[in-house]
C-alpha positions as CSV (number, residue, x, y, z in Angstrom):
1,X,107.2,-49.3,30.4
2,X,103.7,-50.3,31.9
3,X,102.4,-53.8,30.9
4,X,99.6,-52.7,27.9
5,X,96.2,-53.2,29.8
6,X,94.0,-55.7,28.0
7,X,90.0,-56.5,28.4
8,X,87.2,-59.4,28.4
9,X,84.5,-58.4,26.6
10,X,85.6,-56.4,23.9
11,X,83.3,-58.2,21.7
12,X,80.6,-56.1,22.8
13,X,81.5,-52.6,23.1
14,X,81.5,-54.1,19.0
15,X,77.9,-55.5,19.5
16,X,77.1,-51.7,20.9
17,X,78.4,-50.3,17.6
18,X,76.4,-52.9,14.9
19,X,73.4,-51.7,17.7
20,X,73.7,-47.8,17.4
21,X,74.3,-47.9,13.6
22,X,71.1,-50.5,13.1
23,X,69.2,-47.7,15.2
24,X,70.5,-45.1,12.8
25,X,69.6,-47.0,9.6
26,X,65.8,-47.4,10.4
27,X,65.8,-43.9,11.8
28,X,66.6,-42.6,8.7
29,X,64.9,-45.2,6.5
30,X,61.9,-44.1,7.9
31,X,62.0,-40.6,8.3
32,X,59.9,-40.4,4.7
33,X,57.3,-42.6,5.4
34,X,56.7,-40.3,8.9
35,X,56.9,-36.8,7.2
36,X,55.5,-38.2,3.7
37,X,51.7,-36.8,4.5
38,X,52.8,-33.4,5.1
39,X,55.6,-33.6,1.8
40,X,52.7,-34.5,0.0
41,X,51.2,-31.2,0.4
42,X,54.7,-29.5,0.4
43,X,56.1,-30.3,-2.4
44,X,53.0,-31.6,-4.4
45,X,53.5,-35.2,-5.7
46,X,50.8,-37.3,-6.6
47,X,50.3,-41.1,-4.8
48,X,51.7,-42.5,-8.0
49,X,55.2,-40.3,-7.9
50,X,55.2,-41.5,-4.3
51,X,55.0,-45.0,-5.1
52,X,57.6,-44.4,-7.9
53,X,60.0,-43.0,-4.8
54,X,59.9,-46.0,-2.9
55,X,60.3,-48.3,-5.6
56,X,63.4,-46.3,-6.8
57,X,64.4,-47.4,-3.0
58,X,63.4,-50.8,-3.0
59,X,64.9,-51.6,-6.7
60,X,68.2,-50.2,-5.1
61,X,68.4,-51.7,-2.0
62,X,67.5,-55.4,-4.0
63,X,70.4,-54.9,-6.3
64,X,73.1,-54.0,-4.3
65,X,71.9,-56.0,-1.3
66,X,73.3,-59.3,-3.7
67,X,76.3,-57.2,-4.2
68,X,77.3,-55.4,-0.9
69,X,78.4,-58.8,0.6
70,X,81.4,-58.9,-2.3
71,X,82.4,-55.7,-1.7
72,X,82.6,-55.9,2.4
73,X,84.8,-59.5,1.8
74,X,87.1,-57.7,-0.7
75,X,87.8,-54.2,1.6
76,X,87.0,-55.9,5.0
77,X,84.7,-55.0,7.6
78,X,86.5,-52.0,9.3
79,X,86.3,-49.6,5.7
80,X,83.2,-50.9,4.8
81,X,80.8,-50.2,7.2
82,X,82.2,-47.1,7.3
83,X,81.7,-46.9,3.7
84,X,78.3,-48.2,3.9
85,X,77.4,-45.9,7.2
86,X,79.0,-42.4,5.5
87,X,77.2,-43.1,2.0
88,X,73.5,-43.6,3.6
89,X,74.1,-40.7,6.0
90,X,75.4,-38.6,2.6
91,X,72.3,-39.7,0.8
92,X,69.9,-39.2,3.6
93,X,71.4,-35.6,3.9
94,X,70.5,-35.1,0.4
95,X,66.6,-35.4,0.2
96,X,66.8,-32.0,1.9
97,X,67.8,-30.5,-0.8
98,X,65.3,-32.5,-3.2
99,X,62.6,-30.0,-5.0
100,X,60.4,-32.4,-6.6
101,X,59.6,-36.4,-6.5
102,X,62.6,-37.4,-8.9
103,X,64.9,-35.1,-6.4
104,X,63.0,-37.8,-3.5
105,X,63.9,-40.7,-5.6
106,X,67.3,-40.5,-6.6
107,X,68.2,-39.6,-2.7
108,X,66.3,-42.4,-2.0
109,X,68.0,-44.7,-4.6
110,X,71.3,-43.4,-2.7
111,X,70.2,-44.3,1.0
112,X,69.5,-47.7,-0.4
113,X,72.4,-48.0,-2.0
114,X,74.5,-47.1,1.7
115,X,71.7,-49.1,4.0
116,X,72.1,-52.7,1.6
117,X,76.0,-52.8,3.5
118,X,74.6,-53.1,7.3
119,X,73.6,-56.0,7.4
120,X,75.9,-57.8,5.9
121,X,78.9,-56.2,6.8
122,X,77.0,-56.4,10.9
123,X,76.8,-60.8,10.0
124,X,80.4,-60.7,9.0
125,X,81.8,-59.0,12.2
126,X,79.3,-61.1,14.6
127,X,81.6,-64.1,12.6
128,X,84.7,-62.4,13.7
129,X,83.8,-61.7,17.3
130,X,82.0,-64.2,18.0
131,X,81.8,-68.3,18.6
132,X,79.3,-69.8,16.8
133,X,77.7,-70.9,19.9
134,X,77.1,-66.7,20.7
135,X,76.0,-65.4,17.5
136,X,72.5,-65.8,17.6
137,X,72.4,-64.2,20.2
138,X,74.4,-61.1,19.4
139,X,72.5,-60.8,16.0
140,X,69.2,-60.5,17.7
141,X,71.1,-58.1,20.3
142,X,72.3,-56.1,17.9
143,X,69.0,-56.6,15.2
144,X,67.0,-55.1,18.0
145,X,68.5,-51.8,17.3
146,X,65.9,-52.3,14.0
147,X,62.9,-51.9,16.4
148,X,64.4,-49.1,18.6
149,X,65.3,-46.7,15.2
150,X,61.3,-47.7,14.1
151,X,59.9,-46.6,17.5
152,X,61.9,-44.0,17.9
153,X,61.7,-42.2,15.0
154,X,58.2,-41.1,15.2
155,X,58.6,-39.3,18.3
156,X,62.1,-37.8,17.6
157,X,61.3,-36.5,14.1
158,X,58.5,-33.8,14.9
159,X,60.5,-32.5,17.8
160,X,63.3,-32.3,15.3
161,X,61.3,-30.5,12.7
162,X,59.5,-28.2,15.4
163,X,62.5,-26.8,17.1
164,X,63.5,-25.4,13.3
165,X,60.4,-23.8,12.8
166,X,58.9,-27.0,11.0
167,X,61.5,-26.6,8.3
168,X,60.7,-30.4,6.8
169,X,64.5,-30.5,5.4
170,X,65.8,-30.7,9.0
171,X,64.1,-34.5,9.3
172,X,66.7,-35.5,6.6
173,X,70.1,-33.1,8.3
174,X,69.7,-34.2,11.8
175,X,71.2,-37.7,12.0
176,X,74.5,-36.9,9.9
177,X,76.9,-35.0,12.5
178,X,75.8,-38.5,14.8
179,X,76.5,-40.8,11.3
180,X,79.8,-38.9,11.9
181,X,80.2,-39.8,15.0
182,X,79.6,-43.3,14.9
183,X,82.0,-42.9,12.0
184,X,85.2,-41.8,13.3
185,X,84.5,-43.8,17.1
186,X,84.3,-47.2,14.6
187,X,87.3,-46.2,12.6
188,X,89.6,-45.1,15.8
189,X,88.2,-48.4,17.9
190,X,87.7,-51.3,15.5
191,X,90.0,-54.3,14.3
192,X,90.0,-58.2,13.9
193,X,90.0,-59.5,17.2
194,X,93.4,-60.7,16.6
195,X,95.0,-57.8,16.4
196,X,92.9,-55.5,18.8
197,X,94.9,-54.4,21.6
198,X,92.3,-54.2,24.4
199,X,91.4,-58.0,23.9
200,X,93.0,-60.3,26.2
201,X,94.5,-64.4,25.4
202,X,91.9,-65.3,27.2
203,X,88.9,-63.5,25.0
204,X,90.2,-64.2,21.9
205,X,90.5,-68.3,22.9
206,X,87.3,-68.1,23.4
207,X,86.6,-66.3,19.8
208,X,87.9,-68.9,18.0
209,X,87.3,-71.5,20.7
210,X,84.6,-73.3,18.0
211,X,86.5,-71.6,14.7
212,X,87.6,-75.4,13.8
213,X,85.1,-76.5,13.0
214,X,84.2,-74.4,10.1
215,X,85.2,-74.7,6.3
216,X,86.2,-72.4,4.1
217,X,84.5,-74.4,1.7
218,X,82.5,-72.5,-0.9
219,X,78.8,-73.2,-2.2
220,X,78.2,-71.8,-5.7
221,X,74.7,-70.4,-5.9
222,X,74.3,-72.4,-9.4
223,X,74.0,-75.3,-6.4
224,X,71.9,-73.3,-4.0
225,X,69.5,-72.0,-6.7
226,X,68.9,-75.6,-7.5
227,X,67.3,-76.5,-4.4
228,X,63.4,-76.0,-3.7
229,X,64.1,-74.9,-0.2
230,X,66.2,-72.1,-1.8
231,X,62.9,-71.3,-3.4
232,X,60.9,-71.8,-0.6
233,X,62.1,-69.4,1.1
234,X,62.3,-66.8,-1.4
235,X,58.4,-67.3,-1.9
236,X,58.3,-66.9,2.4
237,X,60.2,-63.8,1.9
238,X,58.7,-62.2,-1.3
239,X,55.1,-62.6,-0.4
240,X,55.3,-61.2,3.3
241,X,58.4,-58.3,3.1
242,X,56.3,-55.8,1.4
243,X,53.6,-56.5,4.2
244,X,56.3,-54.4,6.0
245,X,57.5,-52.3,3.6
246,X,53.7,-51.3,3.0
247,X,53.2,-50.2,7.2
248,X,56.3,-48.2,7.1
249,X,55.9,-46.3,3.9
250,X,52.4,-46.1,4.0
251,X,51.1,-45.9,7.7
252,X,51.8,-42.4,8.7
253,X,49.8,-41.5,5.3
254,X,46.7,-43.8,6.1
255,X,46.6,-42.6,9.4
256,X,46.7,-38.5,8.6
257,X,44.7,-39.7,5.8
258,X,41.8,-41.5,7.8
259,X,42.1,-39.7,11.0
260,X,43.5,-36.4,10.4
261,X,46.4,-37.0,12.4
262,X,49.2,-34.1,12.3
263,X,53.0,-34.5,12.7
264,X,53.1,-34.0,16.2
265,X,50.4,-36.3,16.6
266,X,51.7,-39.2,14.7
267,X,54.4,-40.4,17.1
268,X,52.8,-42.2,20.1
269,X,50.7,-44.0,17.5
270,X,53.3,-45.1,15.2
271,X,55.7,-46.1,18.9
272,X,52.8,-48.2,19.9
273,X,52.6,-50.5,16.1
274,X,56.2,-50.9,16.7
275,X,56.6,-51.4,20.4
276,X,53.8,-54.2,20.1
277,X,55.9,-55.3,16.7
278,X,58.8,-55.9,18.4
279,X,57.1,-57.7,21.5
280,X,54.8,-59.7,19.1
281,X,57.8,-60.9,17.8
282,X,59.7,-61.9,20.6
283,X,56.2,-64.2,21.7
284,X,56.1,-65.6,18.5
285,X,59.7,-66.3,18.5
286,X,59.4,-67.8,21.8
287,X,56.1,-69.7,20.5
288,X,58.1,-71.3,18.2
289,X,60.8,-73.1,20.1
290,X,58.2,-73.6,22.4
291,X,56.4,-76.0,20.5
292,X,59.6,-77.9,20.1
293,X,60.3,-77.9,23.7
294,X,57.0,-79.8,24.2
295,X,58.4,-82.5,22.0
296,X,56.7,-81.7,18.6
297,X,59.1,-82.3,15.5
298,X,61.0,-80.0,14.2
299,X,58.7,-79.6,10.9
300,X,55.5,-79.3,12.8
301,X,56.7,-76.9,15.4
302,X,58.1,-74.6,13.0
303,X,55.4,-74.4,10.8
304,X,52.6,-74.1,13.7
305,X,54.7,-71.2,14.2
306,X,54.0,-69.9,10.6
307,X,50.9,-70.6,11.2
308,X,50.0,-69.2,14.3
309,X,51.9,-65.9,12.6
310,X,49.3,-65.5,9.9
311,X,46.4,-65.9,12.4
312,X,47.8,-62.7,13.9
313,X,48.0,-61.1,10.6
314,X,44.3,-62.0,9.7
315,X,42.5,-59.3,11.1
316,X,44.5,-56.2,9.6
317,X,41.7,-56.4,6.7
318,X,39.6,-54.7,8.7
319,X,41.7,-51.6,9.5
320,X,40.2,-49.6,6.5
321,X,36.3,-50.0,7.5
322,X,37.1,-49.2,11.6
323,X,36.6,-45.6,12.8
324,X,38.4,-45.2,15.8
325,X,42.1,-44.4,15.4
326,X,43.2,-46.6,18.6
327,X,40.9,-49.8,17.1
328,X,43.1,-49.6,13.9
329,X,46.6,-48.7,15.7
330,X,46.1,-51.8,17.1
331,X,45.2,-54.3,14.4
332,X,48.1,-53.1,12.9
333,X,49.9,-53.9,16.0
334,X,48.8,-57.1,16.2
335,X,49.3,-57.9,12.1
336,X,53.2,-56.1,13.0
337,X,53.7,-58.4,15.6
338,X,52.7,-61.5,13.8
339,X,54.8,-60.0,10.6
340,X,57.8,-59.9,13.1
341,X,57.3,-63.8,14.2
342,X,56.9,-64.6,10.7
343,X,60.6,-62.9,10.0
344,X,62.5,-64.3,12.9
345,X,60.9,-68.0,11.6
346,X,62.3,-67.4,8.0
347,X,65.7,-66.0,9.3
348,X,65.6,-69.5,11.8
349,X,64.6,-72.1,8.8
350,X,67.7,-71.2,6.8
351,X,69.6,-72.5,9.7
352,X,67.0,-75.2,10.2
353,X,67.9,-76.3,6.5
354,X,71.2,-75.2,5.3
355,X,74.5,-75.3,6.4
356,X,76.1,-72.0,8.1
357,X,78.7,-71.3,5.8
358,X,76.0,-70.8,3.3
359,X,73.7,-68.5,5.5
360,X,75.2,-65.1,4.0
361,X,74.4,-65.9,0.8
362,X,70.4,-67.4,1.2
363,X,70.2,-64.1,3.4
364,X,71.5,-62.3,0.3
365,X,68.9,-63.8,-2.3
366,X,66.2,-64.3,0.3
367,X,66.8,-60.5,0.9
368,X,66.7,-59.5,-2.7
369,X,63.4,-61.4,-3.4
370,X,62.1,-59.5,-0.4
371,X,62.5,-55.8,-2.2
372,X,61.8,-57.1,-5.2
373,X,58.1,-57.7,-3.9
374,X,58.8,-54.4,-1.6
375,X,59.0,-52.2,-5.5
376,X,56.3,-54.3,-6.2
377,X,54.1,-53.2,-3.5
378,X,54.6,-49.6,-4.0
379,X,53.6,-49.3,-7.7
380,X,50.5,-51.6,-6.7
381,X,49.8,-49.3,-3.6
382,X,50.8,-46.1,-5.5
383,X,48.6,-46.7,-8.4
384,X,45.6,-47.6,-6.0
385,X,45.6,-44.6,-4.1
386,X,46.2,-42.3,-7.6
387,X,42.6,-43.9,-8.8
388,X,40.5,-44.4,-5.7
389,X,41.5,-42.0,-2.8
390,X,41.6,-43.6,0.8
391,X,39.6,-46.3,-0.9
392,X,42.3,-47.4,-2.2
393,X,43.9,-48.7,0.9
394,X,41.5,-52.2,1.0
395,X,43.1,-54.1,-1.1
396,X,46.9,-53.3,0.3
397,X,45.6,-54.5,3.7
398,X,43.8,-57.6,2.2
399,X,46.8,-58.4,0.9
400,X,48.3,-58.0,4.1
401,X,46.0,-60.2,6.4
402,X,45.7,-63.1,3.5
403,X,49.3,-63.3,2.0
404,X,50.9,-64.7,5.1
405,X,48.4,-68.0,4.9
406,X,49.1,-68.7,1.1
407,X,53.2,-68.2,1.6
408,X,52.8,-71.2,3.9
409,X,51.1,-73.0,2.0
410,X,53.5,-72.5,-0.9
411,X,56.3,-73.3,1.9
412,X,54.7,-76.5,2.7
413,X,54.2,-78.0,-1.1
414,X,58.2,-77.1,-1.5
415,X,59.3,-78.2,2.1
416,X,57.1,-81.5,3.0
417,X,59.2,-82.1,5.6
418,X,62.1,-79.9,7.5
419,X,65.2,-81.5,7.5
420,X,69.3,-80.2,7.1
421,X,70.3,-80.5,4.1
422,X,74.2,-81.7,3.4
423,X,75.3,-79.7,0.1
């Protein structure tokens, strides 16, 4: 019998997976916010009922977020993701057969329900396959796929929807036979890396090649809620999530609204906020350890970063009072971009501050205060546009260029001074 044939680099052909699937998820998260204007008229909700969709989401997606890690560590990684990957592609399948707002809304509720496993269940296997000295890294490989899905979308959709006769339902059907897919290749191909037969000795040494020095020591969140940082960062993440929330749900409807913009039309501007997103991230990013590089502290040059975040931000209040389409495509843009810096420095403080073993979990409640203030944002933004029309979009972009500014300074009274912390 032939000696089995093993591989380096297994690990990621299982990066490429957490990639495709992220690329999935924000496809289908935002297929409603990109066919939204034209539902509107389709199926006849008001801006309120719309509002009361996406909060259905974002109340979902905050509640099982805290509870999707426990379920992942009691099944494992292998069922779960599928799990999670088969129930939002399920879910997402359903809204074509919604006939009225509620229909929307409990879909909705169901996508959230699948989408609050990926990235969980995407941080535990990066722990599996990875060192710890890789999976940085491989999280912002594989978090990229969040950017591609967004830019994407916009441009896939309407081809989608035109090649069936603009039969709206077919933005919802499309991505399931690829969930599938993804499905039974991630079932067929994936295992611990200890008992994967493609990875060789010499791979899996240098999996576990930094393993001892982690402990399986467990951090209550009685002990974590404790801590100001803890709230800190909840404040960081509450105040500026729905920023984002706001420019997916909403900014195919502002921009049809404003500018007249049709389905077909929608895509390059929407691919441009999110291209210049995801590269005004990486320069803020960048920015940031930049600072430090030059030999500023560690508390100054991460909060310059903050700061230099909600300077990009600032001019999005203008958006509403510009009349050319491009002028406002690209204050978004810009206010995206800074949005994006302003994540990646969150994400990087908890490691700044807290010890790794205890990352899932501040990810966890950071991530719930986040769509907590995401279901607050679309009743707010709902309600506005029910009473005042397009006028009603001011104060959401307000919000949007000031919030970042008063977050920071909230950050600062709880955090003085950046330092790790030894729970």
């Amino acid at each position: 019998m032939d000696k089995e044939i093993k591989f380096e680099g297994i690990r990621w052909v299982v990066l490429i997976f957490l990639f495709f699937a992220t690329v999935l998820l924000y496809i289908d998260r935002s297929a409603l916010g990109i066919m939204a204007p034209f539902l509107q008229k389709e199926i006849g909700w008001s801006e309120q009922q719309y509002g009361n969709i996406n909060t259905a989401f974002m109340i979902g997606y905050a509640l099982c977020f805290l509870l999707m890690g426990l379920f992942v560590d009691k099944i494992g990684t292998r069922l779960g993701y599928a799990i999670s990957v088969g129930m939002w592609a399920l879910a997402q399948a359903s809204t074509a057969f919604a006939k009225n707002w509620i229909g929307f809304a409990f879909a909705r509720t169901g996508l959230s329900i699948g989408q609050s496993g990926n990235f969980p269940v995407a941080n535990k296997v990066v722990a599996e396959w990875f060192p710890k000295k890789e999976r940085a890294l491989a999280v912002g490989l594989f978090n990229g796929g969040s950017n591609v899905g967004t830019m994407i979308s916009p441009l896939i959709i309407p081809v989608v929807v035109s090649a069936f006769d603009n039969n709206w339902r077919a933005a919802f059907i499309w991505t399931l036979p690829i969930s599938a897919i993804w499905i039974l290749c991630w079932l067929l191909f994936y295992k611990k890396p200890e008992t994967h037969h493609l990875v060789s000795k010499k791979e899996l040494e240098y999996i576990n090649s930094d393993s001892q020095h982690e402990t399986s020591e467990k951090i209550s969140w009685a002990v974590l809620l404790k801590r100001k940082e803890v709230w800190a960062i909840c404040v960081g993440k509450l105040m500026t999530d729905p920023i984002w929330w706001f420019y997916l749900f909403w900014g195919a409807k502002f921009l049809n609204g404003k500018f007249g913009l049709n389905l077909k039309e929608i895509g390059l501007p929407f691919f441009t906020i999110y291209l210049f997103s995801w590269m005004g991230g990486i320069f803020m990013g960048w920015l940031s350890s930049k600072f430090l590089k030059m030999g500023w502290s560690l508390n100054k040059g991460r909060k310059m970063g903050f700061l230099a975040c909600a300077i990009f931000a600032l001019p999005v209040m203008f958006v509403p009072h510009v009349e050319n389409m491009w002028v406002a495509v690209g204050l978004i843009a810009i206010a995206a971009g800074g949005h994006c810096g302003w994540s990646a420095n969150i994400f990087t403080l908890m490691s700044d501050i807290f010890p790794r073993k205890t990352t899932a979990s501040i990810t966890g409640i950071g991530g719930f205060a986040g769509a907590v203030g995401g279901a607050l944002i679309a009743q707010l933004v709902g309600g506005l546009l029910q009473n005042s029309g397009m006028n009603g979009y001011v104060i959401p972009f307000f919000i949007a260029s000031v919030t970042y500014f008063i977050a920071l300074a909230i950050i600062q009274i709880l955090i003085p001074q950046i330092k790790s912390l030894n729970l």
